[in-house]
MIROMAR-573256 format. One record per residue: residue number from 1; residue in three letters; x, y, z of N, C-alpha, C, CB in turn. Coordinates in Angstrom, 3 decimals. Atoms other than C-alpha are relative to their C-alpha. Glycine has a CB too. Layout:
MIROMAR-573256
+--------+------+----------+----------+----------+----------+----------+----------+----------+----------+----------+----------+----------+----------+
! vexlum ! sevo !      n.x !      n.y !      n.z !     ca.x !     ca.y !     ca.z !      c.x !      c.y !      c.z !     cb.x !     cb.y !     cb.z !
+--------+------+----------+----------+----------+----------+----------+----------+----------+----------+----------+----------+----------+----------+
!    NUM !  ALA !        X !        Y !        Z !        X !        Y !        Z !        X !        Y !        Z !        X !        Y !        Z !
...
+--------+------+----------+----------+----------+----------+----------+----------+----------+----------+----------+----------+----------+----------+
This chain:
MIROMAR-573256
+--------+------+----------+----------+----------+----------+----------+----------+----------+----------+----------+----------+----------+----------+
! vexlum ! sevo !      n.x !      n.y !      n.z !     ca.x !     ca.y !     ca.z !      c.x !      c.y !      c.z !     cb.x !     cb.y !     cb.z !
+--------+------+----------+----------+----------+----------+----------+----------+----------+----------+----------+----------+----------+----------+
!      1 !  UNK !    0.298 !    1.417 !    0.085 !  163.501 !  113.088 !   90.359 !    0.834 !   -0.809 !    0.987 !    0.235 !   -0.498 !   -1.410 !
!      2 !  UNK !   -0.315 !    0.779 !   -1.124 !  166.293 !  111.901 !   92.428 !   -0.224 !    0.421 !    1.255 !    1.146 !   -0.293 !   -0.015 !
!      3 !  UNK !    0.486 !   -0.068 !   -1.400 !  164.977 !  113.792 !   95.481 !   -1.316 !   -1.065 !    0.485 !   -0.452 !    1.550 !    0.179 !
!      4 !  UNK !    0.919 !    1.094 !   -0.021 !  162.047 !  111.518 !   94.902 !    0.242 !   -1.297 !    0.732 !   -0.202 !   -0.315 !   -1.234 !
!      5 !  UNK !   -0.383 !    1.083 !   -0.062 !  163.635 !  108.165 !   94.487 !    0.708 !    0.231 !    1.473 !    0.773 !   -0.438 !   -1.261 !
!      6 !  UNK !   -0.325 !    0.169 !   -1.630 !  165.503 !  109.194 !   97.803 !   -0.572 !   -0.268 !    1.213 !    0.358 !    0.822 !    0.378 !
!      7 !  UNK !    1.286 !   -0.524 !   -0.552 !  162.383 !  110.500 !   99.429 !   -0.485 !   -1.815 !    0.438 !   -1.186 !    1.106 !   -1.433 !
!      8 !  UNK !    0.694 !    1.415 !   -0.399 !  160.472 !  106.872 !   98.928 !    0.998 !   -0.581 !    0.504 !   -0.654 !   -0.927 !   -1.103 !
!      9 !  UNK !   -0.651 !    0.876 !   -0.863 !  163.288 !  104.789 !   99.511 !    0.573 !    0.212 !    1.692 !    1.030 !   -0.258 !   -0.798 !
!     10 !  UNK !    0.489 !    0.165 !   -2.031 !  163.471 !  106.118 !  103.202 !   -0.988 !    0.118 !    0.110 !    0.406 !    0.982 !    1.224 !
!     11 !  UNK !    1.542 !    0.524 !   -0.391 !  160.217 !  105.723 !  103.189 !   -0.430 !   -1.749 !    0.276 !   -0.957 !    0.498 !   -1.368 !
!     12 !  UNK !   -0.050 !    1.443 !   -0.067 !  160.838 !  102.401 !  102.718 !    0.337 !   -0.848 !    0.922 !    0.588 !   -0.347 !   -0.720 !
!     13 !  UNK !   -0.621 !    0.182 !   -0.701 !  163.405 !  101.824 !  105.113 !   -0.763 !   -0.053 !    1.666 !    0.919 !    0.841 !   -0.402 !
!     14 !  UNK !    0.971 !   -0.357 !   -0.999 !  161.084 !  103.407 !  107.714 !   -0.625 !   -0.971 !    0.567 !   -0.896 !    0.770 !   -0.419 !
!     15 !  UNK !    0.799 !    0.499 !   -0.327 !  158.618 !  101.431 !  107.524 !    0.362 !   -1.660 !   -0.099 !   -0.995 !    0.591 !   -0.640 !
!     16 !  UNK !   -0.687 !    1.458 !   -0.443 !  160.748 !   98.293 !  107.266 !    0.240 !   -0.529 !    1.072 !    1.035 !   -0.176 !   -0.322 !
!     17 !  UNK !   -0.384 !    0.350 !   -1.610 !  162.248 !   98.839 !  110.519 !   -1.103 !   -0.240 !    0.852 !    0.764 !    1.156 !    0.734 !
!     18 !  UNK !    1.033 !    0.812 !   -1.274 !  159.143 !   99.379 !  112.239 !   -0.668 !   -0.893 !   -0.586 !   -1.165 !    0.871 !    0.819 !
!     19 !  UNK !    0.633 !    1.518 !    0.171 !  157.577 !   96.081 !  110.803 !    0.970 !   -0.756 !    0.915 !    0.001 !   -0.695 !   -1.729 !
!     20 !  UNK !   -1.149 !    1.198 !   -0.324 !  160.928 !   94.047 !  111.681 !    0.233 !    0.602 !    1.868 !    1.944 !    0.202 !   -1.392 !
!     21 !  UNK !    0.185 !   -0.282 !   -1.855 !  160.661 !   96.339 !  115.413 !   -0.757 !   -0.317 !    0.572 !   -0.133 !    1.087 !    0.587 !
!     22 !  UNK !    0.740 !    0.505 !   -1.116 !  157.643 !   95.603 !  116.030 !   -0.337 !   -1.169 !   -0.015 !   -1.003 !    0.571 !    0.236 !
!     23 !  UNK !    0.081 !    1.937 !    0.141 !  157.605 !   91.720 !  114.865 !    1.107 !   -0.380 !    1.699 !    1.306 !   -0.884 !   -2.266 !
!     24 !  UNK !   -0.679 !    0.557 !   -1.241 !  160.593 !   91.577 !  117.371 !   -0.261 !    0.217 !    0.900 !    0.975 !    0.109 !    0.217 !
!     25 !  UNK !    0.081 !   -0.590 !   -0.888 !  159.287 !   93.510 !  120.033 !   -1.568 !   -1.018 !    0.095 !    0.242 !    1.694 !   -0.134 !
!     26 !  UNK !    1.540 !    0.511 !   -0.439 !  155.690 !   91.975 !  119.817 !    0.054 !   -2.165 !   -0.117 !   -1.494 !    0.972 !   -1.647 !
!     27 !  UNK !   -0.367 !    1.961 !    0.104 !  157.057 !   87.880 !  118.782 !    1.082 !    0.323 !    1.619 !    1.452 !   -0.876 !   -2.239 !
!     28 !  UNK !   -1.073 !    0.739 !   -1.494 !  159.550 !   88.273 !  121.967 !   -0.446 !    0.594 !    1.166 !    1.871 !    0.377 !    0.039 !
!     29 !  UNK !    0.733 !    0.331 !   -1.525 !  156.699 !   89.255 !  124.496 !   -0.735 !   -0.665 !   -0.192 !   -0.646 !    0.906 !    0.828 !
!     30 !  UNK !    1.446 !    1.541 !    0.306 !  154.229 !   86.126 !  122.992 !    0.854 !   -0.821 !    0.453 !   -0.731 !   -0.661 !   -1.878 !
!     31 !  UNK !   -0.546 !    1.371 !   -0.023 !  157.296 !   83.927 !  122.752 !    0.668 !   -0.188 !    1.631 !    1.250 !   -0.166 !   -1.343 !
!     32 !  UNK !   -0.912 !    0.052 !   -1.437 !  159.493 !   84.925 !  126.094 !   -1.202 !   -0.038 !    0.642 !    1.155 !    1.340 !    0.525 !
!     33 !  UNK !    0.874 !   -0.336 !   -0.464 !  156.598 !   86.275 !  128.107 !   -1.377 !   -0.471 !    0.018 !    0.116 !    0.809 !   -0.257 !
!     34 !  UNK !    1.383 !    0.619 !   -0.090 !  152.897 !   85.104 !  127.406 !    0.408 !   -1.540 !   -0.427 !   -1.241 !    0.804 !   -1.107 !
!     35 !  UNK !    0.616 !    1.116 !   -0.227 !  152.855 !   82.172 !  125.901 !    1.350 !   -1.108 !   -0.713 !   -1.690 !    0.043 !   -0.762 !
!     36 !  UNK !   -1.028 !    0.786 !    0.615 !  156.514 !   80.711 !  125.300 !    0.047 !   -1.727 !    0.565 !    1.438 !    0.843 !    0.358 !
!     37 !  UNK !   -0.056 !    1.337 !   -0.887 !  156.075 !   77.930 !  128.204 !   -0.939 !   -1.066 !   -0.568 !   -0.453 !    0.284 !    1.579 !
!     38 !  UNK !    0.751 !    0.944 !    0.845 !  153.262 !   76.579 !  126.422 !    0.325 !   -0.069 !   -1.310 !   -1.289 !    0.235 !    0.019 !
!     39 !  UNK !   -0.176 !    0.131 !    0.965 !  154.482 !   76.618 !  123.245 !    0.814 !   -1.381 !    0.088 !    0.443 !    1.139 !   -0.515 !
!     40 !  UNK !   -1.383 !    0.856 !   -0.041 !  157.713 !   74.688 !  124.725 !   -0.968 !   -1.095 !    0.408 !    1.486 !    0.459 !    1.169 !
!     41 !  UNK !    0.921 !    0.990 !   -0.955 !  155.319 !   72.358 !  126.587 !   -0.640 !   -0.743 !   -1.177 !   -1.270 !    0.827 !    1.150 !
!     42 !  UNK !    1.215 !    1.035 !    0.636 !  152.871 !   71.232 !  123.790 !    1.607 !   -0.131 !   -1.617 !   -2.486 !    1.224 !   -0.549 !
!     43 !  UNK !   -1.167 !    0.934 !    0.932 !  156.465 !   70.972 !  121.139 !    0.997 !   -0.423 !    0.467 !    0.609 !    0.558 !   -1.036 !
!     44 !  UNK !   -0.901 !    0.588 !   -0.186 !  158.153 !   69.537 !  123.062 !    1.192 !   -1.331 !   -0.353 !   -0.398 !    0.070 !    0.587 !
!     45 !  UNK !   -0.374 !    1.806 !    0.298 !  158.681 !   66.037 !  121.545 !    1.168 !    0.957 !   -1.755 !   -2.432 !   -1.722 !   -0.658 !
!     46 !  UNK !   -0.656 !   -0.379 !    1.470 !  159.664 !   68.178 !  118.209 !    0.907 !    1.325 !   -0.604 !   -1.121 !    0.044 !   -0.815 !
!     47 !  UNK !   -1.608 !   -0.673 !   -0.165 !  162.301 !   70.926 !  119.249 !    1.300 !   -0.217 !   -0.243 !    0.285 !    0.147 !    0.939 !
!     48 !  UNK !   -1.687 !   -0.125 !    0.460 !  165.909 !   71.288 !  118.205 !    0.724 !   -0.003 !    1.675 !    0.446 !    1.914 !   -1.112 !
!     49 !  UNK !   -1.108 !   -0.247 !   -1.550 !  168.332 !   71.184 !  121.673 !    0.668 !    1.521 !   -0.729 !    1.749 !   -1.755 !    0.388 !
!     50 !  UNK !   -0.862 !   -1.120 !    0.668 !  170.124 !   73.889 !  119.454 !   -0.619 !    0.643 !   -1.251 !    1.390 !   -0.581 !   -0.431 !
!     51 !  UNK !    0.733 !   -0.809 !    1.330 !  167.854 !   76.425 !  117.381 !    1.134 !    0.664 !   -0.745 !   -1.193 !    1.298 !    0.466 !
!     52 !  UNK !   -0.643 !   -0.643 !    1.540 !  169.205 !   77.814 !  113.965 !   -0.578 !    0.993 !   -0.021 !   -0.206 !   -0.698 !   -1.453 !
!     53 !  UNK !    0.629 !   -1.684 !    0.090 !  168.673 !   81.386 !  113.645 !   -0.138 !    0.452 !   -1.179 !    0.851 !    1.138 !    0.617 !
!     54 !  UNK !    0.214 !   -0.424 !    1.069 !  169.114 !   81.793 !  110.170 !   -1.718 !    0.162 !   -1.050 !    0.966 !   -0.786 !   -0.444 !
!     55 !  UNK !    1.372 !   -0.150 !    0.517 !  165.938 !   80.478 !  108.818 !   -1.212 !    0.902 !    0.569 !   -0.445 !   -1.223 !    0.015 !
!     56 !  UNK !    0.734 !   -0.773 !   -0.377 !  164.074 !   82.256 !  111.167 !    0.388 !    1.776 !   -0.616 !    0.042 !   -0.343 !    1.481 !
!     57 !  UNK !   -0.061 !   -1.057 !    0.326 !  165.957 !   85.728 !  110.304 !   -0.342 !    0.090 !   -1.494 !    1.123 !    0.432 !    0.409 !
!     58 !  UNK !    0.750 !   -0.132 !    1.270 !  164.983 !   85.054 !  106.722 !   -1.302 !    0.122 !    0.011 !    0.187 !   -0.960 !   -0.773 !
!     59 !  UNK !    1.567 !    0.332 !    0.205 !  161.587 !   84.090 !  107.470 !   -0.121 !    1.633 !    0.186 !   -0.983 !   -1.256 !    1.298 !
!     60 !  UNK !    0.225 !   -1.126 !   -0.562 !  161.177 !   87.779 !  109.333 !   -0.066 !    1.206 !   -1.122 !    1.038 !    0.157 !    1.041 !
!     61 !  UNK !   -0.050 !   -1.083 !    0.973 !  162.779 !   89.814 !  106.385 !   -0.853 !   -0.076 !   -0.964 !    1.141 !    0.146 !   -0.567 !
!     62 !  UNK !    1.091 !   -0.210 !    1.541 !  160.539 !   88.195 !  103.578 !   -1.093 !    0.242 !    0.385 !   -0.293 !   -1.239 !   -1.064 !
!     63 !  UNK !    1.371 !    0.108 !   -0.602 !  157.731 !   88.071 !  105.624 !    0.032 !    1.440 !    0.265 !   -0.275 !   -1.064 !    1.346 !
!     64 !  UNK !    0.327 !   -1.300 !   -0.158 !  158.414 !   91.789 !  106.443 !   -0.192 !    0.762 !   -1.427 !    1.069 !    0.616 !    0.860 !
!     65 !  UNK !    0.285 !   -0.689 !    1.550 !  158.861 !   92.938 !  102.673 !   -1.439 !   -0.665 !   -0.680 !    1.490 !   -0.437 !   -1.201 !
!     66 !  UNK !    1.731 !    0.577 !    0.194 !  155.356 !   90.600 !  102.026 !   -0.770 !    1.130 !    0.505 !   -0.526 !   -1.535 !    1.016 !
!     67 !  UNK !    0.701 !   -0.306 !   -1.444 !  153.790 !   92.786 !  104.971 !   -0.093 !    1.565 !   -0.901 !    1.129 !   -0.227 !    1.931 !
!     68 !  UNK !   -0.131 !   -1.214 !    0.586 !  155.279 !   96.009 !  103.439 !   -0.772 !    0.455 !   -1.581 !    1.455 !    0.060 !   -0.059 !
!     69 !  UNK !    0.782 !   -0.244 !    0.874 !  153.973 !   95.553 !   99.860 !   -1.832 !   -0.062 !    0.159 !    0.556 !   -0.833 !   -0.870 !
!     70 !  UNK !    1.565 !    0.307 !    0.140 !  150.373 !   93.798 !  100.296 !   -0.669 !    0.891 !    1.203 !   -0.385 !   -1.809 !    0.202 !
!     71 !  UNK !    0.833 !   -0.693 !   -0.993 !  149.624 !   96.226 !  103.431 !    0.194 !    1.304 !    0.297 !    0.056 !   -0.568 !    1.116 !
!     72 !  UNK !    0.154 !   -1.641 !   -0.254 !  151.389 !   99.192 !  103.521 !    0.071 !    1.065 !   -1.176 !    1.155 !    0.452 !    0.945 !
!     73 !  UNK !   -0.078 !   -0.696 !    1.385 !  152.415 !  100.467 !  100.242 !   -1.486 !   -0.085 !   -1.035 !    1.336 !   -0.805 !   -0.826 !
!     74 !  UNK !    0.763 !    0.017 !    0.800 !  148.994 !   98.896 !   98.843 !   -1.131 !    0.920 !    0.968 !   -0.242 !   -1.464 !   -0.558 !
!     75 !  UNK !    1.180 !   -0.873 !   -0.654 !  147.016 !  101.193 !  101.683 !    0.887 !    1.361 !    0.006 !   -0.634 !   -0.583 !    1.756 !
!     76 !  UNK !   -0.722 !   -0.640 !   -0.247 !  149.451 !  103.782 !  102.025 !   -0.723 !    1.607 !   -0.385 !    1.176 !   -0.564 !   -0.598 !
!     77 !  UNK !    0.638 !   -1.396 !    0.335 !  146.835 !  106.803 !  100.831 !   -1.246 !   -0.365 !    0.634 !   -0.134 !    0.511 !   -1.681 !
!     78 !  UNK !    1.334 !    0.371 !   -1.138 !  144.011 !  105.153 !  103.083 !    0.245 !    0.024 !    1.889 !   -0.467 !   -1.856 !   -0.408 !
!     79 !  UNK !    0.059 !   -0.008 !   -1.890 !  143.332 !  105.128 !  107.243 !    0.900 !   -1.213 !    0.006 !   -1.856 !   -0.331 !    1.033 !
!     80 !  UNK !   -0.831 !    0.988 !   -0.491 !  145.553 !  102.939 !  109.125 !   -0.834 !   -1.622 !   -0.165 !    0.363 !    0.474 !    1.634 !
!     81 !  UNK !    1.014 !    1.831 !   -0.188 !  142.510 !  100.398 !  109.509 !    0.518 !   -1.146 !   -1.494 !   -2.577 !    0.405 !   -0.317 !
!     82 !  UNK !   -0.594 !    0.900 !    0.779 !  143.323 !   99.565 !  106.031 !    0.954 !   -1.102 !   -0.428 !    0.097 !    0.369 !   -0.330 !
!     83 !  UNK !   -1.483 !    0.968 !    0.143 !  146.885 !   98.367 !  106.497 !   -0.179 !   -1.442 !    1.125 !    1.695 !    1.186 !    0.657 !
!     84 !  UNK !    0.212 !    1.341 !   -0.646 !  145.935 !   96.372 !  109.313 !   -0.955 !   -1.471 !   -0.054 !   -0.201 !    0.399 !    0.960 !
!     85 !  UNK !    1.220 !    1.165 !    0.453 !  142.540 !   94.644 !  107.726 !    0.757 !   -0.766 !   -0.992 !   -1.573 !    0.657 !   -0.779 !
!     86 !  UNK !   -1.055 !    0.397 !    1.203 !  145.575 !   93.874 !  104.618 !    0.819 !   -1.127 !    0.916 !    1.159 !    1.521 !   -0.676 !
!     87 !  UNK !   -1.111 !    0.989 !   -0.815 !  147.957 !   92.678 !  106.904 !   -0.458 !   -1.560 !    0.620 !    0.495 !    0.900 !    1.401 !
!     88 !  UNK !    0.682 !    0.863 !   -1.100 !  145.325 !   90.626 !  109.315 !   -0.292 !   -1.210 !   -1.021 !   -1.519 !    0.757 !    0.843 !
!     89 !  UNK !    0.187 !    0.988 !    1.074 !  144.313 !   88.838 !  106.083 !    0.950 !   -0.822 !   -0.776 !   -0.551 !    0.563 !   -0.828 !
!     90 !  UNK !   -1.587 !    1.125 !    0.276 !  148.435 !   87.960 !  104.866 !   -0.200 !   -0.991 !    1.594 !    2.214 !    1.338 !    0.028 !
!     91 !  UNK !    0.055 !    0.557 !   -1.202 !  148.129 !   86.838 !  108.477 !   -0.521 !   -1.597 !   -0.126 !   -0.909 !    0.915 !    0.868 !
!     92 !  UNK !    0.994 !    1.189 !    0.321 !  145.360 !   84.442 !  107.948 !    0.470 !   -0.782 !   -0.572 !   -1.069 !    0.166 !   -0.652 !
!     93 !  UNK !   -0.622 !    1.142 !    0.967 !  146.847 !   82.997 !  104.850 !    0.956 !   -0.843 !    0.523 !    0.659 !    0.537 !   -1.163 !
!     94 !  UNK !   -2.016 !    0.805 !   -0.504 !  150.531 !   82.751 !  105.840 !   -0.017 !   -1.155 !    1.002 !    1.285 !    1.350 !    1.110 !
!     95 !  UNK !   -0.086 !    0.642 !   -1.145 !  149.917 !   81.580 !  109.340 !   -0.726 !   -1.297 !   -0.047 !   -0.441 !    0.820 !    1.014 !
!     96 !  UNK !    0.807 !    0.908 !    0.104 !  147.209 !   79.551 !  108.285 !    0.443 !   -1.304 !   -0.737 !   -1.010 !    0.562 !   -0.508 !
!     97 !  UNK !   -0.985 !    0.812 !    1.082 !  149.254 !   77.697 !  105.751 !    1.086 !   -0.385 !    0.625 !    0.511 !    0.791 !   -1.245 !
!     98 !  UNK !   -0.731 !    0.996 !   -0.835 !  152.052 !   76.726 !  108.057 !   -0.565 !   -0.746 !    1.009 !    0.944 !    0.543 !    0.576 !
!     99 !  UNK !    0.771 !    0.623 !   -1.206 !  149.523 !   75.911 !  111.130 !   -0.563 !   -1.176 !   -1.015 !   -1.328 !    1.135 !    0.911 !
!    100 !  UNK !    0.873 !    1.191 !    0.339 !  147.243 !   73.584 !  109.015 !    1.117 !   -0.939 !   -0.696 !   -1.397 !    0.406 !   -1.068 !
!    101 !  UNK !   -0.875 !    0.893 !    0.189 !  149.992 !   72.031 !  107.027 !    0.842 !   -0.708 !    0.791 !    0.532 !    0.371 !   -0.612 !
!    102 !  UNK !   -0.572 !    0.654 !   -1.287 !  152.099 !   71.351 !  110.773 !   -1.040 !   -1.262 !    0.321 !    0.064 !    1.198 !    1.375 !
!    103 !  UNK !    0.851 !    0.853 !   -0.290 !  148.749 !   69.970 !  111.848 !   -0.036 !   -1.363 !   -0.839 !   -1.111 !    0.675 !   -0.038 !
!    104 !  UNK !    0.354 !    1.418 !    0.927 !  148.080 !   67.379 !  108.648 !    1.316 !   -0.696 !    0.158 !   -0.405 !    0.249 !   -1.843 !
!    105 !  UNK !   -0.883 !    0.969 !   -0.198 !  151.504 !   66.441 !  108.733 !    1.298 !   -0.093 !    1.054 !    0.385 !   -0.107 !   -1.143 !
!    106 !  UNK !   -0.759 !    0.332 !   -1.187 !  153.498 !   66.308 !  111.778 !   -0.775 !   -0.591 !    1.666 !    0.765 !    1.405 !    0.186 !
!    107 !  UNK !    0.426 !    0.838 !   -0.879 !  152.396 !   63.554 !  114.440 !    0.675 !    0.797 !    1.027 !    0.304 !   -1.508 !   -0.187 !
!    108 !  UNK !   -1.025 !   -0.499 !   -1.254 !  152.535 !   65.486 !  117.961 !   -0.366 !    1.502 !   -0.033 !    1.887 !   -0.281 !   -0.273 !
!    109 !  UNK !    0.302 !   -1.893 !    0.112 !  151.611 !   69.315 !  116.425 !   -1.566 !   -0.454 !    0.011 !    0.692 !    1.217 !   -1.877 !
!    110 !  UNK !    1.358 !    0.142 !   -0.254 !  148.418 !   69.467 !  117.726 !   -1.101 !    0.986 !   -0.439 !   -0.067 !   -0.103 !    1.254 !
!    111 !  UNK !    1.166 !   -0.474 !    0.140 !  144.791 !   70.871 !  116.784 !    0.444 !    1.912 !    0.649 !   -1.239 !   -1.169 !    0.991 !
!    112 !  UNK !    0.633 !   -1.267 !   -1.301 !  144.820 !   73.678 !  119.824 !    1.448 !    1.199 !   -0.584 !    0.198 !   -0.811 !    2.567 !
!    113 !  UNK !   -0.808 !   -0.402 !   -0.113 !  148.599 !   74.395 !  119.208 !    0.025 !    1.338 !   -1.570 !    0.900 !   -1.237 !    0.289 !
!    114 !  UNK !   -0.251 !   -0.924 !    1.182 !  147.965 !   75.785 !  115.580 !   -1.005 !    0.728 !   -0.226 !    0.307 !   -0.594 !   -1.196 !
!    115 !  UNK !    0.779 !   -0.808 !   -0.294 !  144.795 !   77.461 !  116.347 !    0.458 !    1.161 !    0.455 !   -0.705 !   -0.454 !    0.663 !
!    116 !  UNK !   -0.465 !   -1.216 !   -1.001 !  146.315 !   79.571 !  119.014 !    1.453 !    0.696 !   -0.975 !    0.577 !   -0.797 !    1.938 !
!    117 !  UNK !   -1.960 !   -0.617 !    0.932 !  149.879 !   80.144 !  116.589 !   -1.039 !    1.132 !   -1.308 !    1.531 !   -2.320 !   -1.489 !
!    118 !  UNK !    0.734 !   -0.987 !    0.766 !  147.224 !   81.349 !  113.730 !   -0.493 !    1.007 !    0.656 !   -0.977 !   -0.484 !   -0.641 !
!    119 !  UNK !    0.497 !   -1.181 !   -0.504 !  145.516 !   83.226 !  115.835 !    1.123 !    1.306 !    0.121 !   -0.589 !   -0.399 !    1.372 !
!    120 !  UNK !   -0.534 !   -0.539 !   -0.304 !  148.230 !   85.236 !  116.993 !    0.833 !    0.460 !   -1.678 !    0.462 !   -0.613 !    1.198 !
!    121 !  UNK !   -0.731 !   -0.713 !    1.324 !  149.723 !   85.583 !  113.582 !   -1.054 !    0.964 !   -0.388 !    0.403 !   -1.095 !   -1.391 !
!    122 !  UNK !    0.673 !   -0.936 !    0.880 !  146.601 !   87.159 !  112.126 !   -0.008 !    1.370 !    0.999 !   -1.625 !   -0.606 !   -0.508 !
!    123 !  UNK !   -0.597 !   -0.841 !   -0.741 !  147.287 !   89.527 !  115.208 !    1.296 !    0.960 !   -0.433 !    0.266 !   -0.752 !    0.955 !
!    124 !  UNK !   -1.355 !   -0.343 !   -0.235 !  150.853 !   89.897 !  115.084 !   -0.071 !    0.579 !   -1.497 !    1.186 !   -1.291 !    0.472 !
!    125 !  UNK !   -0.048 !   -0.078 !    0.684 !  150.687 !   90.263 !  111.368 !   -0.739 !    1.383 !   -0.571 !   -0.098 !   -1.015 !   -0.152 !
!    126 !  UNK !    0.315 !   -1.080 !    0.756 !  148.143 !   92.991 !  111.146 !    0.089 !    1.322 !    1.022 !   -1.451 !   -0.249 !   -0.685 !
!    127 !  UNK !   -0.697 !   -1.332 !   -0.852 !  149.950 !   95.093 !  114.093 !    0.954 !    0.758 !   -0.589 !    0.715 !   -0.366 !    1.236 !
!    128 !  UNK !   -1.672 !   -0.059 !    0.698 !  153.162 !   94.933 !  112.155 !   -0.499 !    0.885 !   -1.071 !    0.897 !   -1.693 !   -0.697 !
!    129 !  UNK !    0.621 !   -0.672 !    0.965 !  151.402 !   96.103 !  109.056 !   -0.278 !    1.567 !    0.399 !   -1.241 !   -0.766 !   -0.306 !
!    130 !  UNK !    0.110 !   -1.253 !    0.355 !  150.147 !   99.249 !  110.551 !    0.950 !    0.634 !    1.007 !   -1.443 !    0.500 !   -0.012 !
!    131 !  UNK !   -1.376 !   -0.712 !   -0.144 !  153.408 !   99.999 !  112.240 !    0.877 !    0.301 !   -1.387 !    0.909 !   -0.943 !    0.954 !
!    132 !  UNK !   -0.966 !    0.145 !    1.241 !  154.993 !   99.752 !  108.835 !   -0.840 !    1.339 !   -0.911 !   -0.041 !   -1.927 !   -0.895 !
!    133 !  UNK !    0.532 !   -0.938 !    0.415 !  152.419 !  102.307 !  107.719 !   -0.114 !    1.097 !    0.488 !   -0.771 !   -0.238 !   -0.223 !
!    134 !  UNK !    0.295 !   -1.417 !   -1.181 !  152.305 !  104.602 !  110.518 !    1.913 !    0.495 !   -0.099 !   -0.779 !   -0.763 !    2.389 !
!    135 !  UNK !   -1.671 !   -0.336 !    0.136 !  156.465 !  104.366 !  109.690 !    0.100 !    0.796 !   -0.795 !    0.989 !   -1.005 !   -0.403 !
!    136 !  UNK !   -0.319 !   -0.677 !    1.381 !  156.046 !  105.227 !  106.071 !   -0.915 !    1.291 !   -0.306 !   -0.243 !   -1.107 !   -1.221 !
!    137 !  UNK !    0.369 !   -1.230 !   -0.193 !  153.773 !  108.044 !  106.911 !    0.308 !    0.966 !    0.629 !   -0.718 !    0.005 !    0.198 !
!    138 !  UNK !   -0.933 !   -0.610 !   -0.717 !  155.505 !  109.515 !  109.365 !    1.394 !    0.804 !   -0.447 !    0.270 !   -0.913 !    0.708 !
!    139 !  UNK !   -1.510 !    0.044 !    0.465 !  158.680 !  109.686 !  107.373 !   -0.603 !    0.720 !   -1.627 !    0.947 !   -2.010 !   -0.002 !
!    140 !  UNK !    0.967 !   -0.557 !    1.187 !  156.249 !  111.014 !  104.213 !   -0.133 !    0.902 !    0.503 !   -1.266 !   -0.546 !   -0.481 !
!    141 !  UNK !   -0.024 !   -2.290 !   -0.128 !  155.213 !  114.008 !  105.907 !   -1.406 !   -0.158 !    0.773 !   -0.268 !    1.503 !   -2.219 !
!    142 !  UNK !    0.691 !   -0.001 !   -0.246 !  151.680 !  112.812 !  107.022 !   -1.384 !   -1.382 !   -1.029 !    0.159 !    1.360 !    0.139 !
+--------+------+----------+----------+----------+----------+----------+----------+----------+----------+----------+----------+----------+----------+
């Protein structure tokens, strides 16, 4: 039994990292690389001079343990497609739910800006997902 409980919980671990590897690896070639200049460009009026890192490293971990239950652990005996159609759909919600709420209430966050941010979440969100599954299978045995 405790080879078990060992067993999953690096299974867990696994597939934590690669969510939280490939969020960082795939958010810091959208944000540095494709499409950071426009991001800075259309918020500009409503940037910090000095970003806070904390909230963001929270956002990442809950948002990765979200990612991990509703996509990989709940597909985790199905094809990969599964974890990522799971994920693509937290995507939708999540992203969709900070984009439209920015939009209604912050004068300046524009229409286009939270289109293109959702978009890329329901992306980013259901890549991550089946890295986090392709982790915890990997580290399972198959």
């Amino acid at each position: 039994m405790l080879a078990n409980i060992i067993r999953f919980a690096s299974n867990i671990v696994v597939a934590m990292l690669a969510i939280l590897l490939s969020f960082a690896v795939l958010d810091g070639i959208w944000l540095g690389v494709i499409a950071g200049d426009w991001y800075r460009a259309e918020m500009q009026s409503l940037l910090r001079e000095q970003v806070i890192t904390w909230p963001w490293a929270v956002f990442y971990l809950l948002y990765g343990g979200v990612i991990f239950v509703l996509a990989v652990v709940a597909n985790r005996d199905k094809p990969l497609y599964y974890a990522g159609i799971d994920g693509a759909l937290l995507g939708l919600a999540a992203y969709g739910t900070y984009n439209l709420t920015n939009y209604s209430l912050i004068d300046g966050f524009s229409l286009t800006l939270a289109l293109v941010d959702w978009c890329w979440g329901i992306v980013v969100t259901g890549l991550c997902a089946m890295a986090g599954w392709a982790g915890f299978r990997l580290k399972r045995g198959g």
